[in-house]
C-alpha positions in Angstrom: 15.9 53.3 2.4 14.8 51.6 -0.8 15.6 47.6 -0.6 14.8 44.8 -3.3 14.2 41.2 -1.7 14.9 38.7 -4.1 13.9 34.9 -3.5 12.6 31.9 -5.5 9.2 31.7 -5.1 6.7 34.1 -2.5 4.0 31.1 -1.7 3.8 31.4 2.1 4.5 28.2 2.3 8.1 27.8 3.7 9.9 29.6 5.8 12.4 31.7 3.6 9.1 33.0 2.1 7.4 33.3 5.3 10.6 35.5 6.4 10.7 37.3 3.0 6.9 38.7 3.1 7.5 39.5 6.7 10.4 41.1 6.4 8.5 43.3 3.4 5.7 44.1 5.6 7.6 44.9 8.5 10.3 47.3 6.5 7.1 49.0 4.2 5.7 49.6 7.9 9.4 52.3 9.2 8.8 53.6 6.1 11.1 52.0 3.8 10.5 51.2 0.3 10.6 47.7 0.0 9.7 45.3 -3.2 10.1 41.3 -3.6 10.9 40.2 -6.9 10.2 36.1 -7.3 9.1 33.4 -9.9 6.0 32.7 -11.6 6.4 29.2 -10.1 3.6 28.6 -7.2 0.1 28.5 -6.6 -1.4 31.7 -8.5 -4.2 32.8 -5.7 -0.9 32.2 -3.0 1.6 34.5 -4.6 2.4 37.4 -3.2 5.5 38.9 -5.0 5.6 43.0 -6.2 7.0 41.7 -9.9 7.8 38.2 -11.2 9.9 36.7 -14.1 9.1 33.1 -15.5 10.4 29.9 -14.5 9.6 26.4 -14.5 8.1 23.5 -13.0 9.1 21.0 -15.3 12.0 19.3 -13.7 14.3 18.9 -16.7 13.5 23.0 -17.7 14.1 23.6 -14.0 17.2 21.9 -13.9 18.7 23.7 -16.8 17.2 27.2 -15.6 18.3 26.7 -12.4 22.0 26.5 -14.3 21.2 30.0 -15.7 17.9 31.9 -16.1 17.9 34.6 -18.5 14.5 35.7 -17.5 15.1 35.9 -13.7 18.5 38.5 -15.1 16.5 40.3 -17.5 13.8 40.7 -14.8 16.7 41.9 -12.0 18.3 44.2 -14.3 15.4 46.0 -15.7 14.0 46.2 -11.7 17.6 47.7 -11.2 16.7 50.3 -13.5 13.2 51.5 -12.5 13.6 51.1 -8.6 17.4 52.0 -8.3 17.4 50.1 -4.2 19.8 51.2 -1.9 20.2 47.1 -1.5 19.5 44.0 -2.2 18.1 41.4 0.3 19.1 37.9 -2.0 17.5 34.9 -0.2 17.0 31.7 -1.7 18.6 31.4 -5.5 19.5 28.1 -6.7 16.2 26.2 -7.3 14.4 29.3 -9.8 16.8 33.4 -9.8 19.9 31.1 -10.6 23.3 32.0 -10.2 22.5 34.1 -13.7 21.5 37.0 -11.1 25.4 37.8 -9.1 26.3 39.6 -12.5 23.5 42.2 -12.1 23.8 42.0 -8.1 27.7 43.4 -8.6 26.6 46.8 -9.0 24.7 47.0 -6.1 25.0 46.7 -2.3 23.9 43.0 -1.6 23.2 40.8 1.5 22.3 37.3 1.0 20.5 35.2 3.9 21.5 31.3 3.9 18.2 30.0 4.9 19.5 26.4 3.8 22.6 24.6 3.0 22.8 24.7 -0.8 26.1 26.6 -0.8 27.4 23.7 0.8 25.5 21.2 -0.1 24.8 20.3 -4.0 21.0 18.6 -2.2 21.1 21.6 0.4 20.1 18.9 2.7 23.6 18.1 4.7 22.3 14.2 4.8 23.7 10.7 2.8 21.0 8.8 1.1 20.8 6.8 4.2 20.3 9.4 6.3 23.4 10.1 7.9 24.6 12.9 7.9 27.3 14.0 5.1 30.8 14.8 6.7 32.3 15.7 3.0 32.7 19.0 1.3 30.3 19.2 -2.1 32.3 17.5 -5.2 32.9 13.8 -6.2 31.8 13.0 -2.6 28.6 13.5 -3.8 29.0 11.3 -7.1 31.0 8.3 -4.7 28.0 8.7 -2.3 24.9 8.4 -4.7 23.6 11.6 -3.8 22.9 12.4 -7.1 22.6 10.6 -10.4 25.9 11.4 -12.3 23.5 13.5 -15.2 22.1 15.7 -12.4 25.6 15.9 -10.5 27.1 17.3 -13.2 24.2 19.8 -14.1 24.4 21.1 -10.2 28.6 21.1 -10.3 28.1 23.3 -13.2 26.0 25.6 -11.4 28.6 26.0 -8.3 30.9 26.7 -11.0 29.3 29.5 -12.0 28.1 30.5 -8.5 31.8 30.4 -7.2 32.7 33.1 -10.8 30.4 35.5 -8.8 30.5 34.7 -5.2 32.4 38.6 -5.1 28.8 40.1 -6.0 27.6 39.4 -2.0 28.7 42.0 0.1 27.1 40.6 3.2 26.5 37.2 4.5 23.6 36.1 7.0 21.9 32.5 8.5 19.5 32.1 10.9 20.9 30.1 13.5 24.1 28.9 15.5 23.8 25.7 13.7 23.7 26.8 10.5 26.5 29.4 11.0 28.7 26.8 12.2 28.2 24.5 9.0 28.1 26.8 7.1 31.7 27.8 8.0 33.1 24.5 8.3 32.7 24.3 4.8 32.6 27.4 2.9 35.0 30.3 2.7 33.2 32.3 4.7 31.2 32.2 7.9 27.7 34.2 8.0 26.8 37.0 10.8 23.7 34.9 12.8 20.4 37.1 12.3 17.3 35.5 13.9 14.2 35.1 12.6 11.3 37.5 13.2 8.5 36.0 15.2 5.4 35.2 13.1 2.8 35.4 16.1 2.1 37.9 18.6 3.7 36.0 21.7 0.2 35.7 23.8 -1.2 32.3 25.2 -4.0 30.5 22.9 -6.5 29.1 25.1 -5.9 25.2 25.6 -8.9 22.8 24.5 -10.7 21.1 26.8 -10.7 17.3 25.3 -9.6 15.0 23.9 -5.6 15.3 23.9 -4.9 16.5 20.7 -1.5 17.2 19.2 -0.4 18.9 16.0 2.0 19.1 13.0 1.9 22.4 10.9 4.2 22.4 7.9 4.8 21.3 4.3 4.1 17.5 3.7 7.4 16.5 2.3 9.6 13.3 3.1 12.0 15.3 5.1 9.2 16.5 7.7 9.1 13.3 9.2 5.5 13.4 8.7 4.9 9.7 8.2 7.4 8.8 11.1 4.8 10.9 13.4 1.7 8.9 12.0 4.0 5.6 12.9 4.8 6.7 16.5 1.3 8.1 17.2 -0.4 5.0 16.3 1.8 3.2 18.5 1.0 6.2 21.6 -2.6 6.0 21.0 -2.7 2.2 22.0 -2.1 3.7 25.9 -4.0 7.2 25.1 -6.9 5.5 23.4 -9.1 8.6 22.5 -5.6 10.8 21.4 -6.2 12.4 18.3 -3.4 14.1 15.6 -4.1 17.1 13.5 -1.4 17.3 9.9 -2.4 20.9 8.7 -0.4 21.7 5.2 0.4 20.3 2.1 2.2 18.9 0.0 3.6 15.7 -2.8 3.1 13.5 0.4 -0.3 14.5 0.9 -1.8 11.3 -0.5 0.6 8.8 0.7 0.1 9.6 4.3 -3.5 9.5 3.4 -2.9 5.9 2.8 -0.9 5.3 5.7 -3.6 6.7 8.0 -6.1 4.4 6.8 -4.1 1.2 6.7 -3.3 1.6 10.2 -6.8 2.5 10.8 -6.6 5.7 12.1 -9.1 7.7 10.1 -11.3 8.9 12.7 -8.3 10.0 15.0 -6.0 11.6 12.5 -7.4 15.3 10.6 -5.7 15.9 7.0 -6.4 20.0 7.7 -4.7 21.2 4.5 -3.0 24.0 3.9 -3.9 26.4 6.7 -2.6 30.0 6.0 0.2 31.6 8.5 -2.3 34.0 9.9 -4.9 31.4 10.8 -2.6 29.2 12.6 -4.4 29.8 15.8 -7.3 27.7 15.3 -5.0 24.7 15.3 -3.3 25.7 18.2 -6.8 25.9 20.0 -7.4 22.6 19.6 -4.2 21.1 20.2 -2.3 20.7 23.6 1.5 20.7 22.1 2.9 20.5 18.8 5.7 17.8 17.2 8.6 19.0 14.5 9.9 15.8 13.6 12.2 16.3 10.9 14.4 14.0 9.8 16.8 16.3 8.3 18.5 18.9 10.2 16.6 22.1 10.1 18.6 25.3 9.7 15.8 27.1 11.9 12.1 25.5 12.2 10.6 28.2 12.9 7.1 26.7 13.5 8.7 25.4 17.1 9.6 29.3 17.7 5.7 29.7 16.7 4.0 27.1 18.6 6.6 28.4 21.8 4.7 31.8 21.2 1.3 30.3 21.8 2.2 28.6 24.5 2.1 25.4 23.3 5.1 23.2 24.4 6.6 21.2 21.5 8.4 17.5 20.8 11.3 18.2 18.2 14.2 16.4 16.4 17.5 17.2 17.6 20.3 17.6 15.2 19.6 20.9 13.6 18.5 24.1 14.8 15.5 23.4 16.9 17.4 22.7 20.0 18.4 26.5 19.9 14.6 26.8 20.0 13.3 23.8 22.1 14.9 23.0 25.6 14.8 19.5 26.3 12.5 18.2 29.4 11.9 22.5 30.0 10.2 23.6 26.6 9.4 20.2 25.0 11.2 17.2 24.2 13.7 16.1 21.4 14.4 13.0 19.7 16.6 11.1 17.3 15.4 11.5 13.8 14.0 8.6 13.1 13.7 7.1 16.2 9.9 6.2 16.2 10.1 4.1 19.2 11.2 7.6 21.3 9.0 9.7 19.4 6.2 7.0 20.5 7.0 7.3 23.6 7.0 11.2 24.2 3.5 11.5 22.6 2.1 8.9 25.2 3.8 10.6 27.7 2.1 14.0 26.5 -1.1 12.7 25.4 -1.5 11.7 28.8 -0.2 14.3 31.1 -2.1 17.9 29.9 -0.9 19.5 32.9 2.7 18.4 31.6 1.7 20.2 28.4 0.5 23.2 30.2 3.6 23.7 32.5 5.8 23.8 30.0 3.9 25.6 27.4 3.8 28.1 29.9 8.0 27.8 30.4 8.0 28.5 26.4 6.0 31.1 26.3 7.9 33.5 29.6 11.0 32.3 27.4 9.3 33.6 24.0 8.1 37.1 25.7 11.6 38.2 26.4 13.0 37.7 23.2 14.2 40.4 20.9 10.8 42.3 19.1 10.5 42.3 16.1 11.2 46.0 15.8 14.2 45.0 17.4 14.9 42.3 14.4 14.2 45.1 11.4 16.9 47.5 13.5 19.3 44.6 13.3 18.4 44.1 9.3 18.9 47.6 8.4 22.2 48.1 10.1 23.3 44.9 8.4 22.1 47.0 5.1 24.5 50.0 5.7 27.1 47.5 6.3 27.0 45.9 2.9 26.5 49.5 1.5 29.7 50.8 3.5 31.1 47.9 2.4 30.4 47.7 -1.5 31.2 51.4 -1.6 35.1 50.9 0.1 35.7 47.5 -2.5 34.2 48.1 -5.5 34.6 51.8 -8.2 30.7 52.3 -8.0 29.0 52.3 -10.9 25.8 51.7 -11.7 25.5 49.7 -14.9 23.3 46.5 -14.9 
């Protein structure tokens, strides 16, 4: 089968990307013919896409392009042409493809993953600007809420506009988790088939260090990762675990203000800035770290860096709210927390810190739970018979003809 993944950028940095070069490797791997068309946007040395078409990174030319791209269609259609897929695989859209690439995609068998909430959400974060969540279907809602200045609320309602035109161009719907597939059809007109995530790790045991406790946070450094909440809450844990130590590996715009933070609350020496540490190499964190915290403040639609640290045996202190209470069990796997609630969150690292064989009983739990999920050759099965669905399915409601 010959498939064409489609997403906004290829940096392995988050997780639809993560998911989209996996899912290339693992389809090139049974044999399939698989290519990821993506933006120019991203670190040059990180991207990994087949082809690319130009975007931007200033935000006002990024706002208008993400209205309609005329490079991300030409791109598409000429990509059409030469590789002639059996399918698409559309992931993320909105921020750099557009809604400018449905046209194209209606002559072709197409299955979009939701990895976020931006068909529901004009943010795609589900959350009020005071961090509740957002109980309101996308419209004047989010002009009466302040979600967005009025200039930018009309630029994005313009884009659903034309994303609703071609919603008919996706044969096939997909999320990643319960929680999202439950939003998602609260909301929208549809309701997505639940496909889980492949597993980024080999699910085998990483040996535990020796001293001092050490936790870790892996991921992007943006405000919605909670990030500076977990400095907060550590500081506080580390007055009854004195020689506790926290390691931040990734990057991101917050980079330098939790710099800051960590050195006015005088924790240089026990808090390591790691930087980006590539997917592959996560391992060396892991071997120096007893469990892992997630402590997002919005509600994840999967986290799957609690799914990773499960597979190293590593037990894990999330959020609850989103999806990674379908990954973390409370009190079995880990713990979970209130957003936000940096007095809890305080009090579950001092509880870790200082109890390793805590950490190692139920990094243990996670791990037996991790070993009898589906494979990932199971996962791919699963993708490609969602593919002949939307194929079955484009061929019985549409007169097929290829014309891009």
């Amino acid at each position: 089968m010959k498939i064409l993944l489609l997403n906004d950028m290829s940096t392995p940095l988050g997780g639809a990307e993560i998911y989209c070069l996996q899912l290339r490797k693992l389809l090139r791997e049974a044999g399939h013919e698989a290519r990821f068309l993506s933006s120019n946007v991203g670190a040059k040395d990180l991207r990994q896409a087949d082809l690319e078409f130009k975007s931007a990174k200033n935000r006002v030319t990024n706002r208008l392009l993400q209205t309609y791209n005329p490079f991300s269609a030409r791109a598409l259609r000429k990509e059409l042409d030469r590789f002639q897929p059996d399918v698409v695989h559309l992931h993320l859209f909105l921020n750099h493809l557009s809604p400018s690439v449905l046209r194209p995609l209606r002559a072709v068998p197409t299955v979009h993953t939701e990895h976020t909430y931006q068909s529901i959400c004009l943010t795609g974060r589900r959350m009020l600007p005071n961090g509740a969540p957002c109980a309101e279907r996308y419209g004047k809602a989010c002009l009466s809420n302040r979600c967005l200045p009025a200039p930018l609320w009309a630029v994005d309602m313009l884009q659903r506009w034309i994303l609703n035109r071609q919603q008919h161009a996706i044969d096939l719907r997909l999320t990643v988790s319960h929680h999202s597939q439950d939003l998602i059809g609260a909301f929208a007109a549809h309701t997505p088939l639940l496909q889980r995530c492949f597993s980024t790790r080999p699910v085998a045991e990483v040996p535990f260090p020796k001293a001092p406790p050490t936790v870790c946070f892996i991921g992007r450094l943006v405000a919605k990762k909670g990030v500076d909440q977990l400095i907060n809450a550590f500081a506080a844990a580390k007055a009854s675990v004195p020689d506790a130590r926290l390691l931040i590996a990734g990057t991101g715009p917050e980079d330098a203000t939790l710099r800051r933070l960590t050195v006015s609350l005088g924790l240089t020496k026990a808090i390591s800035f790691l930087g980006h540490v590539h997917n592959d190499d996560h391992d060396t964190v892991y071997r120096q770290a007893h469990f892992q915290v997630v402590p997002s403040l919005w509600p994840e639609p999967f986290g799957i860096v609690a799914q990773e640290a499960h597979s190293a045996g590593r037990a894990v202190i999330a959020t609850h709210g989103g999806a990674l209470a379908e990954t973390v069990r409370d009190n079995e796997t880990g713990y979970l927390v209130a957003p936000d609630d940096t007095e809890a969150l305080a009090d579950r690292l001092a509880k870790m810190l200082s109890d390793p064989e805590s950490c190692r009983r139920m990094g243990a739990r996670a791990l037996a739970i991790q070993a009898k999920a589906p494979t990932n050759d199971a996962l791919l099965e699963q993708h490609v018979t969602h593919y002949r669905r939307a194929i079955e399915a484009f061929a019985v409601q549409s007169g097929f003809s290829r014309s891009y």
